[in-house]
C-alpha positions in Angstrom: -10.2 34.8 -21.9 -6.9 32.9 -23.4 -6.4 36.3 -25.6 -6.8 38.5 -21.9 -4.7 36.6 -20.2 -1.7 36.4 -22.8 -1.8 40.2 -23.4 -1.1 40.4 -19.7 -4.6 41.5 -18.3 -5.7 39.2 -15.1 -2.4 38.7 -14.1 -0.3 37.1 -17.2 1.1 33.6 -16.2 1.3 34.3 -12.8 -2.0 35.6 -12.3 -5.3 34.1 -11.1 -5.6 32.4 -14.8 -2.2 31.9 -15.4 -3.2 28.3 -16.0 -4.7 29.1 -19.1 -1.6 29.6 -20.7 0.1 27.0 -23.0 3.3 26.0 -21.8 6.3 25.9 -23.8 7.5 22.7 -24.7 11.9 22.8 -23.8 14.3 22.5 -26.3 17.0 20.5 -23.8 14.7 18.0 -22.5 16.4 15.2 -20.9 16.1 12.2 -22.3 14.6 10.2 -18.8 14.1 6.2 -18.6 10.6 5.0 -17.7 11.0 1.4 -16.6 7.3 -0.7 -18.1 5.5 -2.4 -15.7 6.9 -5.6 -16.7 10.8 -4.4 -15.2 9.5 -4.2 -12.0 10.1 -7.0 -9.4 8.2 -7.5 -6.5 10.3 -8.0 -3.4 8.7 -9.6 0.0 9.4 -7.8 3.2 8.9 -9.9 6.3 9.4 -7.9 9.9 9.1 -11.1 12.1 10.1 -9.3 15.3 12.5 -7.5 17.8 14.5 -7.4 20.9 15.1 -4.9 22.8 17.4 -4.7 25.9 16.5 -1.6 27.2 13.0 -0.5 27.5 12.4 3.6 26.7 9.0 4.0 28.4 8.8 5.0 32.8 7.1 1.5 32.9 10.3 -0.3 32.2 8.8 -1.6 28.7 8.2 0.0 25.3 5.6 0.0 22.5 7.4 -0.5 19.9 6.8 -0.5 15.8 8.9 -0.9 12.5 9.3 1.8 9.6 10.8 0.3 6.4 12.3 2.3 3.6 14.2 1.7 0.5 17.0 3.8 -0.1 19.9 4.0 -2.6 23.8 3.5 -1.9 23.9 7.4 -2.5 21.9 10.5 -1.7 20.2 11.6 1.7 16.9 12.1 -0.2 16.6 8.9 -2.0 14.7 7.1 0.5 11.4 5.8 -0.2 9.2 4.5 2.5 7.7 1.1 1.5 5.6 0.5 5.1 4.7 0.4 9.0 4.5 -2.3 11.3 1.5 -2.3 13.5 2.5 -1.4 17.6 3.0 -3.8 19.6 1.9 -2.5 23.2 4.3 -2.5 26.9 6.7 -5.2 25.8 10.5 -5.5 25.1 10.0 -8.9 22.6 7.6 -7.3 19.9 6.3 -10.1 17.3 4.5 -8.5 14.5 4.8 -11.8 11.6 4.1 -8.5 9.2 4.9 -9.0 5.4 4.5 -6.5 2.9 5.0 -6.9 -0.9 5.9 -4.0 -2.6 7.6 -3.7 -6.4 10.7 -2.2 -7.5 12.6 -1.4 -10.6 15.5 -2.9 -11.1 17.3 -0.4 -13.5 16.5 2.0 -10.3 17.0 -0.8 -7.9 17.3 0.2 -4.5 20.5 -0.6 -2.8 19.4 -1.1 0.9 16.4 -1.7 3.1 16.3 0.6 6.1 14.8 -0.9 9.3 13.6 1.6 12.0 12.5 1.1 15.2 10.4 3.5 17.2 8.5 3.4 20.6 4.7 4.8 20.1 4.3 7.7 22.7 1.6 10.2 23.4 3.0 13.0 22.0 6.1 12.0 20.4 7.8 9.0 19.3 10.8 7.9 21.0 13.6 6.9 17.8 15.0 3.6 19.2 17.5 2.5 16.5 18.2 1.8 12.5 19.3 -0.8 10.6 19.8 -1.2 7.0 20.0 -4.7 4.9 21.9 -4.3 1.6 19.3 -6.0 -1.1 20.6 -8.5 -3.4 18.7 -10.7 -5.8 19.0 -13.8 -4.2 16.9 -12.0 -0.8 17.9 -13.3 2.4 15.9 -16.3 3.9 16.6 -14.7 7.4 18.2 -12.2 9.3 18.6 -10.5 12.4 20.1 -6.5 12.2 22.0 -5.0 14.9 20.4 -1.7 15.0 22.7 1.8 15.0 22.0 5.1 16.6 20.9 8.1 14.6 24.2 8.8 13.4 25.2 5.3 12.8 28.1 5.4 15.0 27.3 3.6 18.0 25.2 -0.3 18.1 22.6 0.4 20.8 20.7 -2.7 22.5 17.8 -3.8 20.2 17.4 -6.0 17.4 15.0 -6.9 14.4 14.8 -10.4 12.7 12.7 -10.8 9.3 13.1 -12.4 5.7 13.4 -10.7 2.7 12.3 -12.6 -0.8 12.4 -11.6 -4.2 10.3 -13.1 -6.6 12.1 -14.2 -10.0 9.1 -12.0 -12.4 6.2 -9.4 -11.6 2.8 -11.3 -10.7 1.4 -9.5 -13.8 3.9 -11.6 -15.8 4.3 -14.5 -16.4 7.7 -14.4 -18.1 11.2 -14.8 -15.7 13.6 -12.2 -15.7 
């Protein structure tokens, strides 16, 4: 079958059974770092809760939720998104108490944390603001971020207060960094 598909019957490569075919290892490989499990460093993510001043729903409140990302000082796609708040129904003071503890490399450390703040709808969810925490190693023991339009231009009205923590070695280690 190997034998069919290389003399070009069923397709060649991009045939059918194209997957049959042995790739070709490249000669200009790039030499790429792959941090061990050890490198990375677990960092706790605590979304305590919000204020919001001006409610998006007809009911004069909002059901609000939290989308966190990671993101580097550079690059539009260099987000990664770490996790989601649960929502908090027809209020303008969410409290979610939500903590998350995710791991990151440090050689590809992650400059900011990106907090955003949506209201659940039926249909579609309203964007309500962003916010973004640079992340250092020392964490921050609390903090409240003024939260930006979509553009970053303009502060709207609406908060979120957390804690970030970074732990000094992996769990799976027991060696500090």
């Amino acid at each position: 079958m190997r034998a069919q598909v290389k003399q070009g019957y069923m397709g060649g490569k991009n045939g059918p059974l194209g997957y049959l075919m042995k790739k070709k290892e490249s000669k200009g490989k790039k030499f790429e770092y792959k941090p061990k499990y050890e490198d990375y460093r677990e960092v706790t993510i605590t979304v305590d809760n919000a204020t919001l001043y001006v409610a998006t729903d007809s009911n004069g409140l909002s059901d609000p939720y939290v989308k966190v990302y990671a993101s580097k000082k550079k690059g539009i796609l260099s987000t990664t998104h770490l996790f989601t708040t649960s929502v908090q129904s027809k209020t303008l003071s969410p409290v979610w108490n939500h903590s998350e503890t995710v791991s990151l490399c440090p050689e590809h450390i992650h400059d900011y944390l990106i907090f955003e703040l949506y209201d659940k709808d039926i249909l579609v969810n309203d964007f309500i603001g962003k916010g973004r925490i640079m992340l250092n190693k020392s964490g921050y023991s609390n903090f409240k971020l003024d939260l930006f339009d979509k553009d970053n231009n303009k502060i709207i009205n609406a908060q979120v207060y957390g804690s970030i923590k970074v732990n000094e070695g992996h769990s799976g280690n027991n060696s500090s960094a």
